[in-house]
C-alpha positions in Angstrom: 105.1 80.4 108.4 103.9 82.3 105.6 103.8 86.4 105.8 102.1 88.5 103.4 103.5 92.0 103.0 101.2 94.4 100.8 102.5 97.1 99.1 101.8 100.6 99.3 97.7 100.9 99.3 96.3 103.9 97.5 92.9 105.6 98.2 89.6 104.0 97.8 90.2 102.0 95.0 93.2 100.2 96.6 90.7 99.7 99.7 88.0 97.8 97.5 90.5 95.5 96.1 92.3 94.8 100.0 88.9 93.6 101.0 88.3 91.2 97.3 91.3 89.5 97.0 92.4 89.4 100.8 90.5 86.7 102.0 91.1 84.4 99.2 94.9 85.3 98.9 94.8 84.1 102.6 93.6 81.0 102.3 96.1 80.0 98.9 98.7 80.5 100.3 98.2 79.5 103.9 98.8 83.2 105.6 99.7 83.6 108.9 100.3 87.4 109.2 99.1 90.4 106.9 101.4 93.5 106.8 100.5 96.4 104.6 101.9 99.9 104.1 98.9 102.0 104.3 100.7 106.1 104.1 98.5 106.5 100.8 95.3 104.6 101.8 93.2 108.2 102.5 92.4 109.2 99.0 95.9 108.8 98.2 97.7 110.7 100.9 97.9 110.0 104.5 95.8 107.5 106.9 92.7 108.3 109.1 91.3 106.1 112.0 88.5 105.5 109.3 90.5 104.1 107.2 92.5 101.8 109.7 89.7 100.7 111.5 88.1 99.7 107.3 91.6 97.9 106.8 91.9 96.0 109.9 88.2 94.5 109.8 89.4 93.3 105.9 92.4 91.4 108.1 95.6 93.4 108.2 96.9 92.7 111.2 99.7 95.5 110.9 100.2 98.4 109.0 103.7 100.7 108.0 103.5 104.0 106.5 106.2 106.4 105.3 107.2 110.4 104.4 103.0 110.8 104.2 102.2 109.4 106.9 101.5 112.6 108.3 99.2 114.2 106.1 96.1 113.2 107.5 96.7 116.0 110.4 94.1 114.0 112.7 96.7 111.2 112.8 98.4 113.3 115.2 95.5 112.6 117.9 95.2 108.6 117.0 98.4 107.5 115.9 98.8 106.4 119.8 95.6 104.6 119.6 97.0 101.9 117.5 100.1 99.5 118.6 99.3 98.0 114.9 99.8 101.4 113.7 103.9 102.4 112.8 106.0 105.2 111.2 109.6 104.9 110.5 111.4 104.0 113.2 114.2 106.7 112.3 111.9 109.6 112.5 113.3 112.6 114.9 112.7 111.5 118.7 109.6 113.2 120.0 107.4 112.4 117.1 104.2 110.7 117.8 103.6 106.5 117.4 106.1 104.3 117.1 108.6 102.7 114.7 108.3 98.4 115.6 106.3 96.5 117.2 106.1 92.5 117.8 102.5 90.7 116.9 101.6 87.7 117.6 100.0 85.0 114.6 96.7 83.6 115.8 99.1 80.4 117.0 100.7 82.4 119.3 104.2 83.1 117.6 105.6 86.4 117.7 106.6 88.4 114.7 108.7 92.0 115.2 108.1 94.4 112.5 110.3 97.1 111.6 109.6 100.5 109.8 112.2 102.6 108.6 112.3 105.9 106.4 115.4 106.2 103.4 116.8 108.9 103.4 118.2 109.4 99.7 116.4 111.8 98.3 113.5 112.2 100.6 112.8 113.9 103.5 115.5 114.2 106.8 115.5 111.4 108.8 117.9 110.0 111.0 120.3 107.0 109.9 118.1 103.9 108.8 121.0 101.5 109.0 121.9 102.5 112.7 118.4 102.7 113.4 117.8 99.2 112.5 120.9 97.9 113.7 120.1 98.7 117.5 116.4 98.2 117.2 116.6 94.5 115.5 118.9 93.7 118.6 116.6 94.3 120.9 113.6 93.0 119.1 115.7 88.8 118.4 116.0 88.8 122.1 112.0 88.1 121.7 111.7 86.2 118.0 114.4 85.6 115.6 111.3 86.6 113.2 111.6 90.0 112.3 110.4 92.1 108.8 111.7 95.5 107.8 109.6 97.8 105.4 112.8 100.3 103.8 110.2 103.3 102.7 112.7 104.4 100.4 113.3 106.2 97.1 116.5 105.0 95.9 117.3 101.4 94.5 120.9 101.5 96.1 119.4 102.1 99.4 117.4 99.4 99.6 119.9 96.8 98.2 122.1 98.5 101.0 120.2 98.0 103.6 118.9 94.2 102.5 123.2 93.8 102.4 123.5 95.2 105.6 120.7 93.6 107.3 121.3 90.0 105.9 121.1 86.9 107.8 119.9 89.5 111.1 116.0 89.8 110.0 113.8 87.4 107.9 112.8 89.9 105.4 113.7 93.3 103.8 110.7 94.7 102.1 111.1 98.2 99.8 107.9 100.4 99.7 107.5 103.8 98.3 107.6 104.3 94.8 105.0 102.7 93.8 106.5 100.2 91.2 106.6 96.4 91.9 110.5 95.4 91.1 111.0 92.0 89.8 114.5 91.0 92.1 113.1 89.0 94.7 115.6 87.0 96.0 117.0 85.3 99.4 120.0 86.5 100.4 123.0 84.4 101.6 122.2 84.7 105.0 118.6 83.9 104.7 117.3 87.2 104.3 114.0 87.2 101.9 114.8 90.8 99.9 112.7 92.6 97.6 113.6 96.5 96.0 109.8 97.7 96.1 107.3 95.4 97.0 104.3 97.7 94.3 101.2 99.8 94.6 97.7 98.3 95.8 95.5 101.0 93.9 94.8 101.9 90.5 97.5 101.1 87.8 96.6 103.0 85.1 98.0 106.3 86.0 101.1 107.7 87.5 101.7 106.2 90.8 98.3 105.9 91.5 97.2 109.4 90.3 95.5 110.5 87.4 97.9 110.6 84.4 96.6 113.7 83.0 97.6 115.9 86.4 100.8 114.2 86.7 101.7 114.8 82.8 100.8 118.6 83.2 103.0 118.9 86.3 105.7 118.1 84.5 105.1 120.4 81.3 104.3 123.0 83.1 105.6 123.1 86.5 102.2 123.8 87.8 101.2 123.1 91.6 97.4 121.6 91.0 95.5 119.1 93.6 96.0 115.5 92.8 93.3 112.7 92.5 93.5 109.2 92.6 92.9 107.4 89.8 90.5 104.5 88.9 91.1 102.0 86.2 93.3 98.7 86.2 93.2 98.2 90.0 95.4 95.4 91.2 97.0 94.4 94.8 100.7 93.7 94.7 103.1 92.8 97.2 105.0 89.7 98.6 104.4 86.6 100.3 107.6 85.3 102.3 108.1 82.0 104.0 110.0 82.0 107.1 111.3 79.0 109.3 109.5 80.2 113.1 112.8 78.6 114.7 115.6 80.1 112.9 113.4 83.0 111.4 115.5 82.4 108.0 113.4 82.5 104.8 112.8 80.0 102.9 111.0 81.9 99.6 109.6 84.8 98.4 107.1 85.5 95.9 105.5 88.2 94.2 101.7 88.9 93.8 100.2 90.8 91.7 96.4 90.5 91.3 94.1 92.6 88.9 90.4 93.3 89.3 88.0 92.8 86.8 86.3 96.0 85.8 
């Protein structure tokens, strides 16, 4: 079974290059499921219905989010709408949506995925490594096929968690800053682990903003309102092979596809 995770997608720009490349990255490598963090995909912060409804008819089948998943106030009244639709699973009880959910491939097999929140320099959350512990329990007593997205800022978090985690799920996926990481690896135990899986948007910029705002928020300290940026727009993220029986990987592999201006 072949998954494709996408990383972080940012604004319009990431959007457009979901719905060039998706179909065709599909069919090389023989996808059976499309995850995608989508936080960013609403002009660079937060997610509205508009935008999930855009991503799902391009064929994500699921979509994680993160700390901005929330900006998008309206998300509040729609978040519920969407089974497909997750925040981290180790946000404070009461909030809206959910944190996992199992999807089934158009053959029928089920997949769980997992969203969790780090917790290292980012917003309070409760205890991803608990969290996942009890909720990847439950979720093997229904496929041994399960893939956690660690929206997280640090590196030792991540490599943490994919530890802690190994040989338990099929895949530990980092999203969040933006910057695909070049460590993919399987772990001992079968695990396919990856620090940060990238950023579909525009690349030249900061993270997927305009270089100029980001540079002059750091010389001067200044609050000013971000825009996304537009040039050198690639998708990145991962495809990861997993055994259906065992729901061990087998490989993992990094994309990284650029569009031509």
């Amino acid at each position: 079974m072949q998954i494709l995770f996408i990383g972080d997608i940012v604004g319009r720009p990431g959007r457009r290059v979901v719905r060039e490349f998706l179909p065709g990255l599909c069919k090389e490598h023989g996808v059976d499921l499309v995850i995608a963090n989508a936080e960013n995909a609403a002009a660079g912060f937060g997610i509205t219905r508009d935008t999930v409804d855009e991503l799902l008819e391009c064929g994500i089948h699921l979509f994680t989010t993160g700390n901005h998943v929330w900006d998008k106030k309206e998300v509040l009244g729609f978040i519920d709408d969407y089974p497909n639709l997750l925040r981290p699973a180790n946000f404070a009880e009461g909030c809206p949506g959910i944190g996992h959910a199992v999807v089934k491939t158009a053959a029928g097999i089920p997949v769980a995925v997992v969203n969790l929140a780090g917790r290292v320099f980012m917003h309070p959350a409760d205890c991803p490594f608990r969290a996942a512990k009890g909720i990847v329990a439950g979720l093997r007593q229904q496929t041994p096929i399960v893939i956690v997205d660690i929206h997280a800022e640090a590196t030792s978090e991540k490599q943490a968690l994919g530890w802690y985690l190994d040989g338990e799920v099929s895949a530990v996926l980092g999203t969040h800053t933006h910057v695909q990481t070049a460590d993919e690896t399987i772990l001992p135990g079968g695990t396919a682990y990856m620090t940060d899986v990238g950023m579909t948007g525009p690349h030249n910029s900061v993270i997927g903003i305009e270089k100029e705002m980001i540079i002059d928020r750091f010389l001067t300290g200044m609050p000013c309102r971000f825009e996304v940026a537009r040039g050198d727009v690639r998708l990145q993220g991962a495809v990861v092979s997993v055994d259906p029986q065992t729901g061990k990987a087998h490989s993992i592999k990094r994309v990284n596809l650029r569009l031509k201006e």
